[in-house]
N, C-alpha and C positions, 0 to 999 in steps of 0.2 A: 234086769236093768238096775244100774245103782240108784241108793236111796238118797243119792245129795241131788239128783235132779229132779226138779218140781216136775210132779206128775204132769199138766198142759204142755210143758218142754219134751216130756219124752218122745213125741211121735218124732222129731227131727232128728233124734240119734239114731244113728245106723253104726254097726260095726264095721270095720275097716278091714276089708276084704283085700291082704297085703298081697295077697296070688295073683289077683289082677295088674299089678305094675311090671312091666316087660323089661327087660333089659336094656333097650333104650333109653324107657323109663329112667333109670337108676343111672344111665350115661346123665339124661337130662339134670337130674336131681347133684349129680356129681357138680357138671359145668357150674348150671347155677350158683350152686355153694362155693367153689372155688371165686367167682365173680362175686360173690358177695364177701366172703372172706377179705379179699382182693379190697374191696370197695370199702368195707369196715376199719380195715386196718389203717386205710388214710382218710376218710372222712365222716366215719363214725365217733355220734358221742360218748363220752369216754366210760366204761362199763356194757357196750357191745357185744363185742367178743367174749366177756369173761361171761355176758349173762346165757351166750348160747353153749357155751361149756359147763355151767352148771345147771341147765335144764336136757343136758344127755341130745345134745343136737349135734350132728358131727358131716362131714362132706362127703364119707365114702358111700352111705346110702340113705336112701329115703327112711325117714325114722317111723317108728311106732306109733300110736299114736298114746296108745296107753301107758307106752313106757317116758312119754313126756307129761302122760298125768301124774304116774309117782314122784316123778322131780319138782314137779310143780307146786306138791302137797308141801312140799316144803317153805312156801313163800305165798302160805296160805289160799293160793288158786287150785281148780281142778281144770283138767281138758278134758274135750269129746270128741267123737266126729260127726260130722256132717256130710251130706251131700249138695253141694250148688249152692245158691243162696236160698236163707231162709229169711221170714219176713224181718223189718228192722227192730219192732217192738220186744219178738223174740230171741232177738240178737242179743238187745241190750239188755233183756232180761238177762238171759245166760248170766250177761256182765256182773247185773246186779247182787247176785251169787259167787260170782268170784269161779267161774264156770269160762274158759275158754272154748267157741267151736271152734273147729279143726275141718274146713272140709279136708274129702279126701284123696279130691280130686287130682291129675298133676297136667300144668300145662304141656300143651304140645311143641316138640321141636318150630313148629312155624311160628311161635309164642313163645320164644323161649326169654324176651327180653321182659316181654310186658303181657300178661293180659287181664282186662277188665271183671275176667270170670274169679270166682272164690279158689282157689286153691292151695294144698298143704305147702306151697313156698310162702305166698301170704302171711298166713297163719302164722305157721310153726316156725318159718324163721323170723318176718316181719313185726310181731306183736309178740312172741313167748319172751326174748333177751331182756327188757327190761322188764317185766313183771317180777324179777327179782328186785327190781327199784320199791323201796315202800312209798315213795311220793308219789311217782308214776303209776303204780297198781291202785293209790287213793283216786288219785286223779279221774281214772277208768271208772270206778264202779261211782265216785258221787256222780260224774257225767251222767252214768245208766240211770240214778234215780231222780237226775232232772229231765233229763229225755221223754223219763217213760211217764212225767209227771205234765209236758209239758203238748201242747195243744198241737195237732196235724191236721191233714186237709183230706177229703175225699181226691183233690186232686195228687197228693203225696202216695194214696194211695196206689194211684191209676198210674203216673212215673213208675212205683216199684214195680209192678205188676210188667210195664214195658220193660224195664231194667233186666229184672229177672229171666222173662219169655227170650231176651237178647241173649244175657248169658250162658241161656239152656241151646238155645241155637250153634252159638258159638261152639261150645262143646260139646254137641252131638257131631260126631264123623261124618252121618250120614246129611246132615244139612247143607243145603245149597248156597251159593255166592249170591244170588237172586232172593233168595228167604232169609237172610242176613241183611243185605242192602233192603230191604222193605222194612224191616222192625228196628232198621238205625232210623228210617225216616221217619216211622212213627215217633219211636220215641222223641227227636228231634223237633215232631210237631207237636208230642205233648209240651216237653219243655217251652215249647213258644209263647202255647195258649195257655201258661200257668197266670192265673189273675190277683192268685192270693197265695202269698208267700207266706207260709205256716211257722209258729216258733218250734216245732220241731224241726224244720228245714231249714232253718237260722242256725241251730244246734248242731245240725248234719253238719255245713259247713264247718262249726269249732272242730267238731272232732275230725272231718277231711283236714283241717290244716296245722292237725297238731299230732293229733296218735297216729294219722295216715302221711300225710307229707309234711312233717314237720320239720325245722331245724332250729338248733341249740347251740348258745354262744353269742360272738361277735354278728353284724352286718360283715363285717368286714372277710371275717376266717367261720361262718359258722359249719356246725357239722351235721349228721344225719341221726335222726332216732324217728322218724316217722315209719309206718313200716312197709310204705307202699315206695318210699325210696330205698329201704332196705333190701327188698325182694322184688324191686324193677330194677337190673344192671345197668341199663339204659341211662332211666331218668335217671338215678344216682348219678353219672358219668356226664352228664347232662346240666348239672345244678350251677355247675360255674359261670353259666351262659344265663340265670335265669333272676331276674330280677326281686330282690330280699328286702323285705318287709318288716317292722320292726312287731310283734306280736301285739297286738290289743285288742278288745272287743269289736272291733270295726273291721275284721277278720271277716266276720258274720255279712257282711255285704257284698263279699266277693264270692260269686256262685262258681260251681267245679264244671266239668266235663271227665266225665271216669273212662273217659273214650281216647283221651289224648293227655299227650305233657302236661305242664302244668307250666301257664303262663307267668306264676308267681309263686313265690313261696315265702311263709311266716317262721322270723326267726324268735322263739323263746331266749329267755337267760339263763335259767334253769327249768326243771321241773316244779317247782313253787309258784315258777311266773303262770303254768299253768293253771293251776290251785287257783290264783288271783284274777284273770282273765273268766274262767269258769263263773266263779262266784259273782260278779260284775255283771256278766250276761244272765246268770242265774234267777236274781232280783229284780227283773223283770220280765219276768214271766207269770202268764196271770193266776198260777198258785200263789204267788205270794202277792201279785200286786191286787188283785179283785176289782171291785168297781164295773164301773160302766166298759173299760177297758178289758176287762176280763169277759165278760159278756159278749163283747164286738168280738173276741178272738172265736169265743164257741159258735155263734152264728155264720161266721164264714166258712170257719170247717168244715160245716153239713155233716159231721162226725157225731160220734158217742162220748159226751164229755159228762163231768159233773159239775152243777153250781151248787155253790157253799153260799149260805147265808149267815147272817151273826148269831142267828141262834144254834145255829149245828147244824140244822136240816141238809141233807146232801142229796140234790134233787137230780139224778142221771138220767140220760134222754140226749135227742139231736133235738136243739133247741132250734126254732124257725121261728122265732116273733120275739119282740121286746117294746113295749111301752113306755118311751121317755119321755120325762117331763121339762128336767134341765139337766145339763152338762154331766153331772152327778146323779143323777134320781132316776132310779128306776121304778115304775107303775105296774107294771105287768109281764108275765113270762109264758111262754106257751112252748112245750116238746112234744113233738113227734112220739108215738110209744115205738117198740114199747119202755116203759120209765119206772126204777126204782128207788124208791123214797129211803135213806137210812140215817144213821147219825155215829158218827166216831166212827167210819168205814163198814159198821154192822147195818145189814138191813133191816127196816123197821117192821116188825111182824104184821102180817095183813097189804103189806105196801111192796110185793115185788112185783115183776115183770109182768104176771101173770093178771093180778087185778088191775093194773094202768095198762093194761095191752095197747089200748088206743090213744095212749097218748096221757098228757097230764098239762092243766095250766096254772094258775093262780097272779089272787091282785097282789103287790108288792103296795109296803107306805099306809098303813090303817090314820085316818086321821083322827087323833081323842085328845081329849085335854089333859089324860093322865100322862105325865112327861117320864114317866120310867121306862125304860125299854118295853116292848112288846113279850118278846121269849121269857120276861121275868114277871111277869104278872102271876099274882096267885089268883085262889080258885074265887077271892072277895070281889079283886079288879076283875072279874071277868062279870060278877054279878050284878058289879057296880053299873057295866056297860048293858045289864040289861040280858046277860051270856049265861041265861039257867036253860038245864035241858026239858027241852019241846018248846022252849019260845021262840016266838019270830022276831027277827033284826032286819033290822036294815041299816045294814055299816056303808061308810063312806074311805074311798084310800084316793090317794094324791094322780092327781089326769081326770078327777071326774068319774073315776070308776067306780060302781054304786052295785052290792051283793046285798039283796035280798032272797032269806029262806030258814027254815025252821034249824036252831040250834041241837048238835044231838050229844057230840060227847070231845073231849079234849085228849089229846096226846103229849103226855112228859116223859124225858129222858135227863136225868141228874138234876130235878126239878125246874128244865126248863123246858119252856110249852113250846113245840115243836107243830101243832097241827090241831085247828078243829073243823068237826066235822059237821058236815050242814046235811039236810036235805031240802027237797025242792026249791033247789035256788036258782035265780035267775040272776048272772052279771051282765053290766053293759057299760061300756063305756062314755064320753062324755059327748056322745055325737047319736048317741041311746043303738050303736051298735053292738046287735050280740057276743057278748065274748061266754056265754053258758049257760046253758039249758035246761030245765027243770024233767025234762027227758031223758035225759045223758045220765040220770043216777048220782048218788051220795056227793059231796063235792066235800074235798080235803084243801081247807086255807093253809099256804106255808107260812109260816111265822117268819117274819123278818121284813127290812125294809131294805138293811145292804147287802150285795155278793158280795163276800169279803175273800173269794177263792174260786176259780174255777181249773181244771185237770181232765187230762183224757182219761178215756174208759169211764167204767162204773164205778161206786165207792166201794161195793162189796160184791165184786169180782166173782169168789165161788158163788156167789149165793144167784147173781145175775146169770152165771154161766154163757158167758161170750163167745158165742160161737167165730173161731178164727176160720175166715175165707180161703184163708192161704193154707190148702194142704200142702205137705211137705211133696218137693218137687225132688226127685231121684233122676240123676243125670244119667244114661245109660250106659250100660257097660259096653265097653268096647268088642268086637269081633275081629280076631287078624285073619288073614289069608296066611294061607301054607307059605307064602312064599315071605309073606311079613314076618312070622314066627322064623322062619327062616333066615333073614336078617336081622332079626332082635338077636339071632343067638351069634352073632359074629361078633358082638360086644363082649362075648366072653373071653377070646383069643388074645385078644395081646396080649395079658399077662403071661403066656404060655409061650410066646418067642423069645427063643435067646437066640437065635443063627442065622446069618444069611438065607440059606436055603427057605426058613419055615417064614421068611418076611416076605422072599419073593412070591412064595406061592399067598401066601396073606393078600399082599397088593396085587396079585392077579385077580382075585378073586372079588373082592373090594371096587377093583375097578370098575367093576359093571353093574354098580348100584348105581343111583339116580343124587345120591343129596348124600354122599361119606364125609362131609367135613368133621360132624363129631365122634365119627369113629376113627377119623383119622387122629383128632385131637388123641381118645384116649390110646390111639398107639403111638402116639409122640411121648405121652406122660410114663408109656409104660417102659420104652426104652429110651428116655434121656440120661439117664446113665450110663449106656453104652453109646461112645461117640459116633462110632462107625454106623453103628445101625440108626442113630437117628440122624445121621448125616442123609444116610439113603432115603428115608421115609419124607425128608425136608424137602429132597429134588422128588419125589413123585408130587407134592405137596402142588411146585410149580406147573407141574402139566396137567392141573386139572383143571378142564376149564367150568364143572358143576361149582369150585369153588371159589374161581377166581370171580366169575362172574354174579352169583347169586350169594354166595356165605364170604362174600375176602373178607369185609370188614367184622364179620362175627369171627369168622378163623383166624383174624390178627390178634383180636381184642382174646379168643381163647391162647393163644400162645402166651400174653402176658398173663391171663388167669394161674393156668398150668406151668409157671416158671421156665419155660420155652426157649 
């Protein structure tokens, strides 16, 4: 396994098992590209096409995936592959590495315009083109490290989770029309019962409306760099009919459907406009904003966040309580374990997972007459208040909340006092209900009075060892029947007719498949240089009624692909 992917990343990379894509396959992957070419060439923004020609992406077949990693290295990204979708955090990880996944998957002929599942049209044409862009490639990875910075919901979870179980449906062969329609309704009823809209779900939408359906330019004439318009020929084809939006952070309150068109789309000016819109949404989020606001975000998520206090302390945990006093003042904090105490993202020795298993709380707001910071106290103000070790205190903090118990030792990090440690203490608050028990063992005070930050995950990551839910999900490999192998390999003959003779026997045989419109296509493309012979292929064209009636409008739109 290469050594530019973060060890936790690696379980998602599978090798690209290029012997599984069928000849069809490679028909599918042609059309496509011709449809996209087709589509780039008049309503892509400008650097498209040149970017899929310098990352070795080309129409006649399904590409590498490693030979789009060497082109890549040049414009400082690497590629992988993937199978299906993996979770989003690990997504954007990747990102934050300059790491594109790749699934490796390829839609099917009945999906050939659109589908919701991950695969290498997606990717590899959708997202690789401009990552030769240096604004647009900025753009991608500060996104990933506000994303991965910024606060989700147990309910984002439980969407993905439907999202994905859809997707894997979708793309398993063996799946039913009946098991499909059940897990569209679920998901439809998660989206219903969402109560709390996460800033990472805020975030989802920026990047749904800019790196996935974007557009760039005028209102008036704008063009395509999104990459879900790049690699849906459809909605591409589509945009003219669809109502345009001038880009701003109010982006972010317009929710998607990955299931269908797209009711609207935001037009950029450039790529900087991105830069700008990002950054705007960015500064409200409560890594940077903190406060009382910052707090409400981590208690809704029912998630694993961290809160940041002024002195450093970085208290990680699924926070379930908070004590306020006024608009701004926070009294008291209480998490779920298990909870890791650290400072500067390193965890504080004696303070992981392991010894807060059951949780962690603490009063917020010490009330004293000494008016210098708390976290700045030396070892005098501590003695001043009475804070020698094996004495008993009894401190007072803002709500009324009253900690009485023996003093035992203090904790600093770059001489600031981060934590001291009591024992037999009892707190309660101002109604003399128990908030800690002289039973429950040592009790560690957090220093500080504001959250000046709060972020998902832990601070110190390795050292927490976060176990991710989401094993990597492997879409399964397909099985053909002798009689499907058998029609995959008819895709190989056109290029091998030059004569009347070897087309009539070709369309005789042809004619007794069930859905030949795109083999018919690539036997138009392979003899439109010979008049006569595609004049002949153009009248069986007419009497087919598999095509007229179920492919006319994809086998019209392939004839202009195909220069027809």
């Amino acid at each position: 396994m290469s050594s530019f992917i973060p060890n936790h990343l690696k379980k998602y990379v599978i090798p690209q098992n290029y012997k599984k894509y069928s000849y069809e396959d490679q028909a599918i992957w042609r059309f496509i590209m011709k449809g996209v070419i087709y589509n780039l060439s008049r309503y892509a923004y400008s650097g498209a096409l040149e970017g899929l020609q310098k990352t070795g992406i080309n129409q006649n077949q399904i590409p590498k995936i490693k030979n789009i990693d060497k082109k890549l290295q040049k414009f400082g990204w690497r590629a992988v592959c993937i199978s299906g979708f993996i979770p989003p955090r690990a997504f954007m990880e990747f990102h934050l590495h300059k790491i594109l996944p790749i699934a490796s998957e390829l839609r099917s002929i009945e999906h050939i315009f659109y589908t919701p599942a991950p695969d290498i049209v997606h990717e590899a044409v959708g997202h690789v083109p401009f990552l030769t862009n240096p604004v647009f490639s900025n753009f991608l990875s500060t996104y990933a490290k506000s994303v991965l910075k910024s606060i989700s919901s147990s309910e984002d979870l439980e969407k993905y989770k439907a999202i994905r179980d859809l997707s894997d449906l979708k793309a398993n062969h063996k799946s039913t029309a009946l098991q499909i329609k059940k897990q569209e309704q679920k998901l439809q009823n998660i989206i219903k019962n969402i109560n709390y809209i996460s800033e990472a779900s805020y975030l989802s939408r920026l990047i749904w409306w800019t790196s996935e359906y974007g557009l760039m330019g005028s209102l008036k004439n704008p063009k395509i760099y999104g990459a879900g318009l790049i690699s849906s020929i459809g909605e591409a084809l589509n945009i003219k009919k669809v109502k345009k939006i001038k880009l701003s952070q109010n982006c972010i309150n317009f929710p998607f459907d990955i299931t269908d068109f797209q009711p609207q789309l935001f037009v950029a000016k450039n790529f900087e406009h991105l830069l700008e819109v990002l950054q705007k949404i960015s500064t409200q989020l409560a890594v940077y904003r903190g406060g009382v606001y910052a707090v409400d975000q981590a208690l809704k998520s029912k998630t694993l966040n961290t809160i940041v206090l002024e002195s450093g302390l970085q208290i990680s945990g699924v926070l379930t309580k908070k004590i306020q006093t006024t608009k701004k003042e926070l009294a008291f904090l209480k998490f779920t374990g298990p909870v890791q105490l650290s400072f500067k993202d390193k965890q504080l020795k004696g303070h992981g997972k392991n010894y807060h298993k059951e949780g962690y709380s603490s009063p917020l707001s010490l009330i004293v007459k000494n008016k210098k910071d708390f976290h700045l106290w030396t070892k005098k103000d501590l003695i001043k208040m009475g804070l020698k070790p094996g004495s008993v205190v009894n401190l007072k903090f803002k709500g009324g909340i009253q900690l009485k118990g023996q003093f035992e030792r203090e904790l600093r990090k770059e001489k600031k006092l981060l934590i001291l440690t009591f024992k037999n203490v009892l707190i309660t608050d101002n109604e003399s209900n128990l908030l800690y028990h002289p039973s429950w063992g040592p009790f560690d005070l957090a220093i500080g009075k504001k959250v000046v930050s709060a972020f998902s995950g832990p601070a110190d990551n390795k050292a927490y060892q976060l176990i991710d839910e989401f094993e990597p999900s492997k879409i399964p490999q397909r099985n053909f029947t002798d009689n499907q192998k058998k029609f995959f390999s008819l895709y190989k003959e056109p290029k091998k007719i030059k004569s009347t003779q070897q087309l009539k026997l070709f369309l005789k045989t042809i004619k007794k498949e069930i859905k030949p419109w795109l083999l018919f296509l690539e036997l138009l493309n392979a003899v439109k240089n010979n008049n006569k012979l595609k004049k002949q292929v153009l009248e069986q064209t007419k009497n087919l009624k598999n095509i007229q009636l179920q492919n006319k409008k994809v086998f019209k739109l392939g004839l202009k692909f195909y220069d027809i």
